[in-house]
LOLO-966057 format. One record per atom (N, C-alpha, C): x, y, z. Coordinates in steps of 0.1 Angstrom, whole numbers, plus 5000, padded with zeros to 4 digits. Layout:
N
XYZ;...
//
This chain:
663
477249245359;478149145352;479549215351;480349125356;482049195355;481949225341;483349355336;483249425324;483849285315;484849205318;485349105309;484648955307;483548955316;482248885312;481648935301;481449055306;480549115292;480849125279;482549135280;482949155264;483149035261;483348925270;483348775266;481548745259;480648765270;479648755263;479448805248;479648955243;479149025233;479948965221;480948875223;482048825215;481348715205;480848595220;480348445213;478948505209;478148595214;476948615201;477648725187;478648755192;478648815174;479248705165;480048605172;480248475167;479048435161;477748425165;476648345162;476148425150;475748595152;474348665147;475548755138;476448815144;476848945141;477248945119;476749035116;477049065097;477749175097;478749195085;479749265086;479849395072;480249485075;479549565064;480149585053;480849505044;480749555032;481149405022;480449425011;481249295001;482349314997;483049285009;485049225003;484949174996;485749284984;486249174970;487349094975;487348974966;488448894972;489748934973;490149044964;491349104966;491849164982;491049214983;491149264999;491549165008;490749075008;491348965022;492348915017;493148915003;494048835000;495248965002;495149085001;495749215006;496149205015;494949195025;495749205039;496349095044;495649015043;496748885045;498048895043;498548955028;499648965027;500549095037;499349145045;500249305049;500949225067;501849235068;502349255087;502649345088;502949375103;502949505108;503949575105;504849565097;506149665091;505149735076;504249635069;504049665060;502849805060;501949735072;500849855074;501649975080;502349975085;503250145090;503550195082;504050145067;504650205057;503550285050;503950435049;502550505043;502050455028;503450395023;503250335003;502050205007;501550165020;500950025019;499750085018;499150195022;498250275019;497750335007;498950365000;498750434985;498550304974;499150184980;498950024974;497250054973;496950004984;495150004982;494750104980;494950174982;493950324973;493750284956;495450284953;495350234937;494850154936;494850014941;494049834940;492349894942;492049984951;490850014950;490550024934;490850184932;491050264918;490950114905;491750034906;491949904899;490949844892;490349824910;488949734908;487549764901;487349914907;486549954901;486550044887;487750044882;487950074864;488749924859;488149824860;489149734857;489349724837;490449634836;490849654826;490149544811;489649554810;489449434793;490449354783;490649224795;491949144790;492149124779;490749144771;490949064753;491849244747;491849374754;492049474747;494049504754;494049464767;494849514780;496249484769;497249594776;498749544767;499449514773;500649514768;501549424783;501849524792;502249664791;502349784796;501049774812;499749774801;498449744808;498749684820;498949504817;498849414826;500249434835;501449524831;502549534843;501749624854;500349734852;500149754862;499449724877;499449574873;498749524883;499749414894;500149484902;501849464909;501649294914;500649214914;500949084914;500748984905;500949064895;501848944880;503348964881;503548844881;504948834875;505648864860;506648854858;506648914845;506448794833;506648654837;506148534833;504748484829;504148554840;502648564838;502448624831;502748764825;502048844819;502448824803;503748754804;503548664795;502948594781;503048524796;502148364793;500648434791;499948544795;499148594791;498648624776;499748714773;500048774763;500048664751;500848604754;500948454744;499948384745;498948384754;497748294751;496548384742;496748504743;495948614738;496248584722;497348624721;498348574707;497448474701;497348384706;497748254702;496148184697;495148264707;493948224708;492848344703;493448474699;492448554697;491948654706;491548584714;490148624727;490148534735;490048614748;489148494758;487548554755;486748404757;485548394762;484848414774;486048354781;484948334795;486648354807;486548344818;487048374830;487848204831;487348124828;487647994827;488747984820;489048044811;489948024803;491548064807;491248134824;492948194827;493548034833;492347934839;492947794842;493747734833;493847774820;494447734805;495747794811;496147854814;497547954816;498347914826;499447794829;499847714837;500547824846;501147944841;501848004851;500948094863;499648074858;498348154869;498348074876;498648034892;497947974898;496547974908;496047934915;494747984918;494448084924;495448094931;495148264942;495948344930;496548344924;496548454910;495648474906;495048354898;493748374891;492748444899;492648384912;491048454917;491148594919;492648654921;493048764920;492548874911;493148814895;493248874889;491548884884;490348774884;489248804883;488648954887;489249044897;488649124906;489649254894;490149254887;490849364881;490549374867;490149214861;489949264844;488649194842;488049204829;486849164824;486949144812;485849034808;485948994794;485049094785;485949164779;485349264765;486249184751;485049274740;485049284732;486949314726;487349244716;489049274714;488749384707;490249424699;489949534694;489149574681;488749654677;487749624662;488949684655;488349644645;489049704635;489549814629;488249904634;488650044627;488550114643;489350194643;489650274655;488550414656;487750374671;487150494671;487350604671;486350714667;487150844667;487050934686;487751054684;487851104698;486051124702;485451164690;484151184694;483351084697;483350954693;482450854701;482950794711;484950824715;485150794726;484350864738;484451004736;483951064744;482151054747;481651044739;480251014736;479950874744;480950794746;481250694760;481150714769;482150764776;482450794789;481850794801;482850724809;481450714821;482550784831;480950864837;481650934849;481850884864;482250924874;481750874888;482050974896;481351004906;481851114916;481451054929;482251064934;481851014952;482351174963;481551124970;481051244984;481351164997;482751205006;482851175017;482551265027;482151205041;482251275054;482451195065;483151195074;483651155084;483151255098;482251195102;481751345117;481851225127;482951325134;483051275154;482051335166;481751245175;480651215181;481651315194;482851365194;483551355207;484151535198;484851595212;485951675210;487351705215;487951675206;489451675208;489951805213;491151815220;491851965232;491752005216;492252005209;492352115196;491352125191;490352085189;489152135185;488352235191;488952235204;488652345216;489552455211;490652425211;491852555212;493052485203;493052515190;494352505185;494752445170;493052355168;492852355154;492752485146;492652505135;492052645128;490652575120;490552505120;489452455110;488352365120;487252305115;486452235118;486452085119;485852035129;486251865131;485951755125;484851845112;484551755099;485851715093;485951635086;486751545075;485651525065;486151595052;485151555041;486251565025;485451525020;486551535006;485551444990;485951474981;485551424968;486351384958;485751244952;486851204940;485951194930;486451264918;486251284904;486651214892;486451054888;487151024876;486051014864;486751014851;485951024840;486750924834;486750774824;487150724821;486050654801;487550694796;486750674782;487450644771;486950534771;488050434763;490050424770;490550444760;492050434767;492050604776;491450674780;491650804786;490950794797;491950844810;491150864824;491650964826;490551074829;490651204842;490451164853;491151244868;490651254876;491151384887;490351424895;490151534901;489651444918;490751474927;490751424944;490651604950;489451584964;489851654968;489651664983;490251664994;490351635009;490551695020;490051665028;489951775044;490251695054;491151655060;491451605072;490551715085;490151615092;489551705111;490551825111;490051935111;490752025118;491452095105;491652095092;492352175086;491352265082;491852365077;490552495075;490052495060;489152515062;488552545044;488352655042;488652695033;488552845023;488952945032;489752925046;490353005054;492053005056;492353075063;493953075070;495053015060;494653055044;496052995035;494952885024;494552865027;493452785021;492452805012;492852895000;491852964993;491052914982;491752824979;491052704969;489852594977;489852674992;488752534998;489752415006;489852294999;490052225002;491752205007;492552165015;493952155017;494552095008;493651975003;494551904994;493951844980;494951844971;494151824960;494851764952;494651654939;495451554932;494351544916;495251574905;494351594891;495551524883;494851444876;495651334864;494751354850;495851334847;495251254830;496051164826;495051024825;496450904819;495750864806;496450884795;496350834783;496850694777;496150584773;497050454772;496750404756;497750414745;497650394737;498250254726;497850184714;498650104713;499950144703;500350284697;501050284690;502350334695;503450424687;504650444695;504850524709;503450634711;503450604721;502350554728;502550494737;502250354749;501250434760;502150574768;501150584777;501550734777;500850824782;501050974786;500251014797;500751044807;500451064823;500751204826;499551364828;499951404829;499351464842;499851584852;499451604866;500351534876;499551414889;499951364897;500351224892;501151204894;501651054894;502750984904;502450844901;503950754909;504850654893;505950664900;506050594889;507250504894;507250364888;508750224892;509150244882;510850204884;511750164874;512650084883;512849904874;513949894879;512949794892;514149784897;513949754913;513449844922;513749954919;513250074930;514150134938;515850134932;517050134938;517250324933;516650314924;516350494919;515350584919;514350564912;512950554910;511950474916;510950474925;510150414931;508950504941;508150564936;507150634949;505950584948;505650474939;504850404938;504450264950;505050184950;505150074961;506449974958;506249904972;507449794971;507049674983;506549564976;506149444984;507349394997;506449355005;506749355020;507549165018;507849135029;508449005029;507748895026;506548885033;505448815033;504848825019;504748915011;504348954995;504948894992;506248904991;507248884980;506948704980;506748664983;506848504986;505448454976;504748554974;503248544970;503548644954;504148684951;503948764945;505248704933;506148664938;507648634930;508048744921;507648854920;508348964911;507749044913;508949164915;508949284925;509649374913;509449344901;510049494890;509449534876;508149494883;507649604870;507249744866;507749774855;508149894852;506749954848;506350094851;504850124850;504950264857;504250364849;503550474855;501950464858;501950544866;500350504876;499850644881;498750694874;498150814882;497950814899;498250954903;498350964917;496550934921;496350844923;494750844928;494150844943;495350864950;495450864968;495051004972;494650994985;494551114990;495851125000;497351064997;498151085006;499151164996;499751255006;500551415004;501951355000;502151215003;503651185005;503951054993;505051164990;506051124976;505051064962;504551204958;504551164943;505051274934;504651284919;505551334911;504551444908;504451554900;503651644895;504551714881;503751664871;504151754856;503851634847;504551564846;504351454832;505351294828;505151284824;505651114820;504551054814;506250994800;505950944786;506350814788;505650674780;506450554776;506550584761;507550574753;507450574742;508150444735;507750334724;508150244717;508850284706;510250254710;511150324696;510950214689;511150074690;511149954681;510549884692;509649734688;509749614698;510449604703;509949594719;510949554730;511549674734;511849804728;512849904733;511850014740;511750104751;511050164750;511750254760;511550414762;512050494768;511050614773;510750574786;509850684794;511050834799;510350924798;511051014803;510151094814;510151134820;509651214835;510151344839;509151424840;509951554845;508651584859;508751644873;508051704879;508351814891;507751894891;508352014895;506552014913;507252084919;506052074932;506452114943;505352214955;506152204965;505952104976;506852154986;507051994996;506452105010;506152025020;506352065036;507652055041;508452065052;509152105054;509852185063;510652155077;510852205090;512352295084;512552425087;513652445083;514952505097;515852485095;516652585106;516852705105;517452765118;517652895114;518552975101;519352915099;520052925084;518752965070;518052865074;516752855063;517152745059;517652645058;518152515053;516752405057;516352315047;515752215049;516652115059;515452115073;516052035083;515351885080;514351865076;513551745075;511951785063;512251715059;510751695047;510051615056;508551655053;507351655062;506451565048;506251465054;505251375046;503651355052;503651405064;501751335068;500651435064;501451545056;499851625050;499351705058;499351715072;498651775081;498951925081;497851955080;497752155081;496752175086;496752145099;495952195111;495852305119;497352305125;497852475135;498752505125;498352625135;499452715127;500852705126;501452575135;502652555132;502752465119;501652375117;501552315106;501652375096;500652475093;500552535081;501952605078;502752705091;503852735085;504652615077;504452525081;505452405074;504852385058;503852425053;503452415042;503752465036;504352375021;504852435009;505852565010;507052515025;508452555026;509352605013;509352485005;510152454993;510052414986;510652404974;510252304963;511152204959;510452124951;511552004945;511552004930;512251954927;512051974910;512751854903;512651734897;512851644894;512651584878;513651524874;513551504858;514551394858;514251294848;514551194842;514751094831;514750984829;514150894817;514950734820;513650644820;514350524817;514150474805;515450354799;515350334790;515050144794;514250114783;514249924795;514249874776;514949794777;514849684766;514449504768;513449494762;513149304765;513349264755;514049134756;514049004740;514048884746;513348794744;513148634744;513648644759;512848674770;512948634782;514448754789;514748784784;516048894790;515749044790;515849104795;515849254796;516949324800;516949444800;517949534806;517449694805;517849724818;517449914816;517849984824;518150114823;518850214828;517850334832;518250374845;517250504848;518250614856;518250704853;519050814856;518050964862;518350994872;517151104878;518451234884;517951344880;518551484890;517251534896;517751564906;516451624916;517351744923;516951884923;517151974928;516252074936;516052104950;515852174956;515652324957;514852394962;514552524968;515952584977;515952504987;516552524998;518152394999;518452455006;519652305011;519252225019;519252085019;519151985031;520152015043;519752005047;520752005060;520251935070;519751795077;519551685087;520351735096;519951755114;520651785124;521351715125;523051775126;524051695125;524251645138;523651685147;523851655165;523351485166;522551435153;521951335158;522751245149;523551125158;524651045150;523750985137;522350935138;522150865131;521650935115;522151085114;521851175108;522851225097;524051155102;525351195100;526151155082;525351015081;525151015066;523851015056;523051125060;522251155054;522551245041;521551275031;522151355020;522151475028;523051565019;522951685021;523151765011;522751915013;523252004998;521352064995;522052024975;520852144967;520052034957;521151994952;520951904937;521951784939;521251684931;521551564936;521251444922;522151344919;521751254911;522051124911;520950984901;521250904906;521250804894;522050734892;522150624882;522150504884;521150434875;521150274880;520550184867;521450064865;521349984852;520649874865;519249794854;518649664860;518749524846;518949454853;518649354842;518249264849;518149134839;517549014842;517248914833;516648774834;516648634825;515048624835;514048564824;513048494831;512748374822;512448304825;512048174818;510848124830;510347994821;509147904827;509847854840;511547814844;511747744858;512347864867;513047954863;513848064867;514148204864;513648274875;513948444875;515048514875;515948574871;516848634874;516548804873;517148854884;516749014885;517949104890;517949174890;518949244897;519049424894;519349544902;519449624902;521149704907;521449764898;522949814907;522949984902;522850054916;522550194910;524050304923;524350434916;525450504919;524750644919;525650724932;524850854929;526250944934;527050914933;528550984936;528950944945;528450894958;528750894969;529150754976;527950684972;527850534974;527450454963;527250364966;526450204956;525250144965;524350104958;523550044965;523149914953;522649814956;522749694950;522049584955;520849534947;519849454949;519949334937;519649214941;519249084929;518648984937;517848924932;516848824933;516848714921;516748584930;516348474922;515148414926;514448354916;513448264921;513248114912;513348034915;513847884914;511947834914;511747774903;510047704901;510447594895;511047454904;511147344896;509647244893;508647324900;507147304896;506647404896;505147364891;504247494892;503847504911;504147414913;503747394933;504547434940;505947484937;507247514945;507847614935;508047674951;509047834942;509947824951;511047894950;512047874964;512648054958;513048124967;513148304966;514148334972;515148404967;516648454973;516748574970;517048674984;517148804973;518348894986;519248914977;520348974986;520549134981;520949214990;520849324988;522149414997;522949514991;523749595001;523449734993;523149795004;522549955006;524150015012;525150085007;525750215012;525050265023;525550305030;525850405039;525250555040;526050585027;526150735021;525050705006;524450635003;523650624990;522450704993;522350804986;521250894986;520550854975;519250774982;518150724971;517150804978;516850924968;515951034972;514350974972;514550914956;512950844952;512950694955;513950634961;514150484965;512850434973;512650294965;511750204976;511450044970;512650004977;512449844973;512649764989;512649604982;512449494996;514149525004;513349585015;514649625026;513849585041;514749585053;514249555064;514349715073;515149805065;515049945072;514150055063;514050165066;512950225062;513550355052;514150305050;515250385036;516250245033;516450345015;517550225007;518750315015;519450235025;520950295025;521450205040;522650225045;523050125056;522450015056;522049945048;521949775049;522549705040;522749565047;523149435042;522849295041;521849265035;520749115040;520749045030;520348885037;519648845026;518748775034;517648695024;516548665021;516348535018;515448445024;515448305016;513748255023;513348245012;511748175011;511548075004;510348045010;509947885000;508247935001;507847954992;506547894987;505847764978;505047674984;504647564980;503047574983;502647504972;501247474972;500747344967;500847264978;500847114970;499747074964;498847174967;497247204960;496947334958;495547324949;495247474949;494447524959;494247424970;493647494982;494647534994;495947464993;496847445004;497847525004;498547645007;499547665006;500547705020;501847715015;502947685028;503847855020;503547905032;505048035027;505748025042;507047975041;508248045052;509548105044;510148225051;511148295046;511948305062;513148315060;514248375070;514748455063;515048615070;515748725062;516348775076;517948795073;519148855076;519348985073;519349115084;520149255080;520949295086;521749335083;522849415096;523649595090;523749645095;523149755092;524849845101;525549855093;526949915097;527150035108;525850135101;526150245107;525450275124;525350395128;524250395132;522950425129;521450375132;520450415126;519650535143;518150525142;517650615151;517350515161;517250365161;516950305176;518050235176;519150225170;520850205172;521950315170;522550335182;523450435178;525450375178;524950205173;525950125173;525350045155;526449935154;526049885141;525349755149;524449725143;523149645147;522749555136;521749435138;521649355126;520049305137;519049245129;517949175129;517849105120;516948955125;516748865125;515148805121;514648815113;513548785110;512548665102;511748585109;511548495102;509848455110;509648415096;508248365093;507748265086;506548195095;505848095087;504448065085;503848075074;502548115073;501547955063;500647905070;499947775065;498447835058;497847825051;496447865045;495647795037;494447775039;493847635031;492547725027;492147745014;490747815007;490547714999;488947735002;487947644993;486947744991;485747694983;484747784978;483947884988;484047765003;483647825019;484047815023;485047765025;485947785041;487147815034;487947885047;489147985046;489247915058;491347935061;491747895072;493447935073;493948035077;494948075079;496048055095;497248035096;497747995109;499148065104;499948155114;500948235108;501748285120;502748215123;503948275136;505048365130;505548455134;506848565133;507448535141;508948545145;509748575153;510748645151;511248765156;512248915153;513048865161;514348905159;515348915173;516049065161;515649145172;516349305169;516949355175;518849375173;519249445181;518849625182;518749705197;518449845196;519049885209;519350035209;519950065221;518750055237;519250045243;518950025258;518650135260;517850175276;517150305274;518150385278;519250345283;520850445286;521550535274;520650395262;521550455249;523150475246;523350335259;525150295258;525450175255;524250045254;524549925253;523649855244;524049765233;523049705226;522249595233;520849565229;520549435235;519549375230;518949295229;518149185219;516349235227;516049285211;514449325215;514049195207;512949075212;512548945205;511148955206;510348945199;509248925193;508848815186;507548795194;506848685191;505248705186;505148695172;503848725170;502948625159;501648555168;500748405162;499848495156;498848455150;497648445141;497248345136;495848325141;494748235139;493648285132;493048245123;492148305118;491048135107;489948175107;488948065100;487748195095;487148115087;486048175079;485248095069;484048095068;482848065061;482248155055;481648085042;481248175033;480048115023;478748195020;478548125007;478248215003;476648234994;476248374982;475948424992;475548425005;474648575012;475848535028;475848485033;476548535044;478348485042;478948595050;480148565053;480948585069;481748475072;481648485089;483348515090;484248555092;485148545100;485848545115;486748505120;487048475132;488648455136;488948535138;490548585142;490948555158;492448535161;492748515171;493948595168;494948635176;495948745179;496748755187;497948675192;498948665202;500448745198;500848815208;501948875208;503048865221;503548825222;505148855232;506248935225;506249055232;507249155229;508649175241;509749145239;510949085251;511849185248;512149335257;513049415252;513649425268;513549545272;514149595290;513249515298;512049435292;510849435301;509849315291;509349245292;508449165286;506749215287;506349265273;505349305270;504249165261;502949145269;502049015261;500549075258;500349065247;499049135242;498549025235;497149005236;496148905226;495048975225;494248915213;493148965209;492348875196;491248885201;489848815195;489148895183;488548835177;487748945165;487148895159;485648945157;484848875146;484148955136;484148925126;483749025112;482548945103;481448955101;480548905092;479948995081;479148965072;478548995062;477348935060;476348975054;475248945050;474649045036;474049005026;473849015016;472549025016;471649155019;470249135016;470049195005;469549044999;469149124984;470249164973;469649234962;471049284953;470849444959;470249474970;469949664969;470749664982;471349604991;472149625000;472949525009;473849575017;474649455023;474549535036;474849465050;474849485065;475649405067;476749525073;477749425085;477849475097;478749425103;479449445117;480749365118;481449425131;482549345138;482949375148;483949275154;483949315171;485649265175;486049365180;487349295186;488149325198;487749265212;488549285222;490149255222;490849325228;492149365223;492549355244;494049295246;494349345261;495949315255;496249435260;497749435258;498849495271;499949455272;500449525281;501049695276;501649695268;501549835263;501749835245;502649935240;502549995228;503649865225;504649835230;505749725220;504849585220;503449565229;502249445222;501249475214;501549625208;500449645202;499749525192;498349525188;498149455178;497249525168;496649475155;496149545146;494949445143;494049545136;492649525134;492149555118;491849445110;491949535099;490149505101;489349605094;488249645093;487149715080;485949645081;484849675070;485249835067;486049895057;486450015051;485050105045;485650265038;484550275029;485650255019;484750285005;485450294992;486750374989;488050314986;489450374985;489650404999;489150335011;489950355027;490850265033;491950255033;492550195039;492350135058;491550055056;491450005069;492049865084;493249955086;494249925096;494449955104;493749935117;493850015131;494849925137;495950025144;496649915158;496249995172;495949945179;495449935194;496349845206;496349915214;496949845229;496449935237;496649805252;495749815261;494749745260;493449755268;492549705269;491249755265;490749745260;489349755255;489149655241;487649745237;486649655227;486249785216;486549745203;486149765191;485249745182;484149815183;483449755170;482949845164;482349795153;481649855137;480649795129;480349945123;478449865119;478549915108;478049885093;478249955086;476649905073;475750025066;475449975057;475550015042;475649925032;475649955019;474649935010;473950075008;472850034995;472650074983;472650054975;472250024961;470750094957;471150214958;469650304950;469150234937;470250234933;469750254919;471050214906;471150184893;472550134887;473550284888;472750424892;473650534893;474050534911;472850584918;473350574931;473850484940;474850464948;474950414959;475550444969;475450434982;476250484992;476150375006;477050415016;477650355025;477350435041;476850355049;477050485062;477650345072;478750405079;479250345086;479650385101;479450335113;479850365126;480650295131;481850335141;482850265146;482350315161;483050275167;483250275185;484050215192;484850285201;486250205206;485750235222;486150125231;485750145247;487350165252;487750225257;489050155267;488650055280;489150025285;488950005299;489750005310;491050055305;492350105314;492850225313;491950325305;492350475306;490850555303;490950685314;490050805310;490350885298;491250865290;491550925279;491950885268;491650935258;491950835245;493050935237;494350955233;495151015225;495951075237;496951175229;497751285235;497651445226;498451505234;498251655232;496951665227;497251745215;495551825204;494951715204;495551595199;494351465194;493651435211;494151445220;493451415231;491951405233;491051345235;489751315238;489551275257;488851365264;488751345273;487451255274;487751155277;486651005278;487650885272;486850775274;487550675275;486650585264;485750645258;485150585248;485150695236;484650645223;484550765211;484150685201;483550795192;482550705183;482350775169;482850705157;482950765142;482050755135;480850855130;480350825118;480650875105;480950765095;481550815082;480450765070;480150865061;479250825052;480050875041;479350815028;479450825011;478550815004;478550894993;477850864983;478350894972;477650734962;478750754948;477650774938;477650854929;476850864917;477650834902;477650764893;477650684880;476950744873;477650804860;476650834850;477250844838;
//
């Protein structure tokens, strides 16, 4: 049988039989949905679901949660949380889950949302427990990963220092308003208890978040991220993508969040306070000191900060913990009757001097120096029809400047505007808000969406967003502007799901001469349906791309994902997805049955077939664990990667297990 018979064949029976391995909480399909492919590249869309993981499984007790509480769950609006707050007020307690339909500003994909994050508990009692029967609470959890390859990569041969296991452990202890936790992690190939490594593991992340109801609110100490504002100063926490934003309507809530990721890039280490001087007034302060990775020149000057964690070779490791950073602040945020306003001010000072190679034009306004600071006032008006937002922040050099409106002349229609100009020369060290470039600086855009749901099963999101971008950047060495626009249709019921969603980019970037601009256009569909009841769940994806730059690139792809629910002691999945692309500008992406806190986002091009098997069982109310297998075929290369990562074969196969224990 020809090879694309056969992967036609293996397709329409996983259509029919195939189950998929894990029970997606609903948050997840409603996650990735919201993610496109700008959003998945961004390493913060990863540290997003690690936390949403973390979320789910310590969720919060609405009748107890404060408003502080509920800003940490990044898709309330500030309306909502509200209108929460006020129904809490107003009514005591909720009883039952039924009762967020009472709250006009939840709509249904809010509500089913927010089901997966809080629970109905007991409100607060009266007399306040002591530290000893908090503790006399406490529940623990520890999970056990391993990741073992079936294959060996050229550096596993020659040039890793470590072993081709991936293994790691997470530690939280949570009891009453107080959570510990202790992360700890081994990427393929880094060394344990060897070559610099004397604590064992490469990488390691320890918090303590305290959340209290009196003057002070929260005390975070260890690893953390933390927003202020828009994210025009402070931001290493996250910042919703274009497609979010339309789903989400408010992008600034203010909140510290333990570091609970296993990712090395941009968080804080030492401490952060919210403290309540009066209602409404409140002032966090932050200080964190740490070191960074790090390429230096011969001078010894920081040439480039190193964010992917990897300390594999020995060129890696020399890059480890080059330098340090040292970082201190405080915002101050005031709310009254729908209005706010707040100020956040940060100095961050260095080991070393920055110095970005000045040979590369698009390098040329980058910061430079030792120490560095950044000031920025946010305000805003919310009411029941209308948002107003805005951030405007200064760091000597430049301005950078973000505001948003959102317009709800019903609870079915929102309409979203959000304009923004980024400086040039604006060194936003900790920056991370809605931009179309990959730093706050050289941009100029705006933004216009409409979200409608003329039902609670029907909804319509399209946006057009405008950038243009003065300077040079790294795939323009001219001033450049892109063009981006989307429109996305989706219909959920109790069983059926049904999504349909076209892109279209026109990007200017230099030509491969690197003397002439010219229009790279992009075209990318999604189809997608699904069925569902208590024990099985089926999905079925489709996947079109046209990529138009020196050369026209066309890639599509098929996929099917199911579930099955045997019993309450385990679940069995699978999925499958042939993929044919012409090269890397048709890449497409695969999102896939994860384990617990894994971010699961593959992109693939070329030709081949994907799949995965996975099972979850339920020992016992302490034990449970997960073993999962992947497999990728090519069919247009003997090799799968480059350099070290190289795999000589054209197939390769993951098995990754866990185990969590509760007690």
């Amino acid at each position: 049988m020809p090879m694309r018979a056969l992967v036609v064949t293996v397709l329409a029976l996983l259509c029919c039989v195939c189950v998929r391995a894990q029970d997606t909480a609903d948050w997840e399909r409603w996650f990735y949905e919201w993610c496109t492919m700008d959003d998945v590249e961004d390493q913060r869309a990863e540290v997003l679901y690690e936390t949403l993981c973390d979320m789910h499984e310590h969720p919060l007790n609405i009748n107890t949660a404060s408003v502080d509480d509920l800003r940490s769950l990044p898709f309330l609006s500030e309306r909502q949380i509200d209108d929460i707050a006020y129904y809490l007020y107003r009514n005591k307690q909720m009883q039952t889950m039924g009762e967020l339909a009472m709250i006009e500003s939840l709509d249904f994909t809010t509500r089913q949302l927010l089901q997966n994050f809080v629970y109905i508990g007991e409100p607060v009692p009266a007399k306040a427990p002591t530290i000893g029967q908090v503790l006399s609470q406490a529940n623990h959890e520890l999970l056990l990963s391993a990741d073992v390859p079936t294959y060996e990569r050229r550096g596993d041969e020659k040039g890793y220092l470590g072993e081709p296991l991936a293994h790691g452990f997470r530690y939280s202890m949570t009891a009453g308003p107080l959570r510990v936790g202790l992360i700890g992690a081994q990427q393929a190939g880094e060394p344990f208890f060897s070559h610099g490594n004397d604590l064992g593991y490469d990488y390691y992340s320890f918090y303590a978040d305290l959340r209290l109801k009196g003057a002070l609110r929260q005390l975070t100490v260890g690893r953390y991220r933390m927003k202020t504002g828009l994210g025009l100063v402070m931001n290493n926490y996250f910042s919703f993508g274009k497609l979010a934003t339309l789903s989400v309507l408010d992008f600034s809530q203010q909140c510290i969040q333990p570091h609970t990721s296993r990712s090395d890039n941009q968080y804080l280490q030492g401490a952060a306070a919210t403290i309540q001087v009066v209602k409404g007034l409140n002032i966090t302060p932050f200080v964190s000191y740490r070191q960074i990775d790090a390429t230096l020149d011969d001078k010894g000057n920081i040439r480039s900060v190193l964010t992917d964690g990897y300390h594999r070779t020995e060129t890696e490791m020399d890059h480890k913990n080059r330098a340090t950073q040292m970082v201190g602040g405080a915002n101050v945020h005031f709310s009254s009757n729908g209005w706010h306003v707040g100020a956040t001010a940060t100095y961050t000072r260095y080991s070393r001097d920055l110095q970005p190679d000045p040979s590369l034009v698009y390098n040329r306004d980058k910061p430079t120096g030792r120490q560095f600071t950044q000031a920025g006032v946010d305000y805003g008006y919310v009411s029941s029809k209308v948002s107003v937002r805005g951030e405007t922040a200064v760091d000597g050099h430049d301005v950078a400047t973000i505001n948003s409106v959102v317009v709800q002349p019903s609870s079915y229609l929102a309409l979203t505007a959000v304009q923004r100009y980024f400086g040039a020369r604006y060194c936003g060290l900790h920056a991370n808000t809605f931009s179309e470039g990959s730093s706050v600086s050289n941009e100029n855009g705006l933004y216009v969406g409409v979200n409608w749901q003329p039902s609670d099963r029907w909804k319509l999101l399209a946006y057009t967003d405008y950038a243009y971008f003065d300077h040079p950047r790294s795939i323009a060495y001219h001033s450049s502007s892109v063009w981006d626009n989307l429109v996305q249709a989706s219909y959920s019921s109790s069983h059926w799901t049904a999504l349909a969603r076209y892109r279209c980019r026109y990007r200017q970037r230099d030509n491969s001469g690197h003397k002439d601009l010219i229009h790279q256009t992009e075209h990318r569909l999604r189809l997608a349906g699904g069925w569902q009841n208590e024990r099985w769940k089926l999905t079925t994806q489709a996947d079109m791309v046209n990529s138009q730059y020196e050369d026209s690139s066309i890639g599509w792809m098929v996929s099917e994902v199911a579930q099955v629910n045997l019993g309450s002691w385990a679940q069995l999945s699978a999925s499958a997805a042939y993929f044919n692309t012409d090269d890397y500008d048709s890449r497409l992406y695969v999102q896939e049955t994860g384990l617990w806190y894994r971010f699961a986002y593959h992109a693939f091009y070329g030709e081949g077939l994907r799949c995965t098997m996975a099972l979850r069982a339920t020992v016992s109310s302490h034990f449970s664990a997960i073993l999962r297998v992947a497999w990728v075929k090519y069919m247009d290369r003997s090799v799968i990667g480059t350099g070290l990562q190289q795999i000589d074969a054209s197939s390769a196969t993951d098995i990754q297990a866990q185990i969590r224990w509760r007690f």
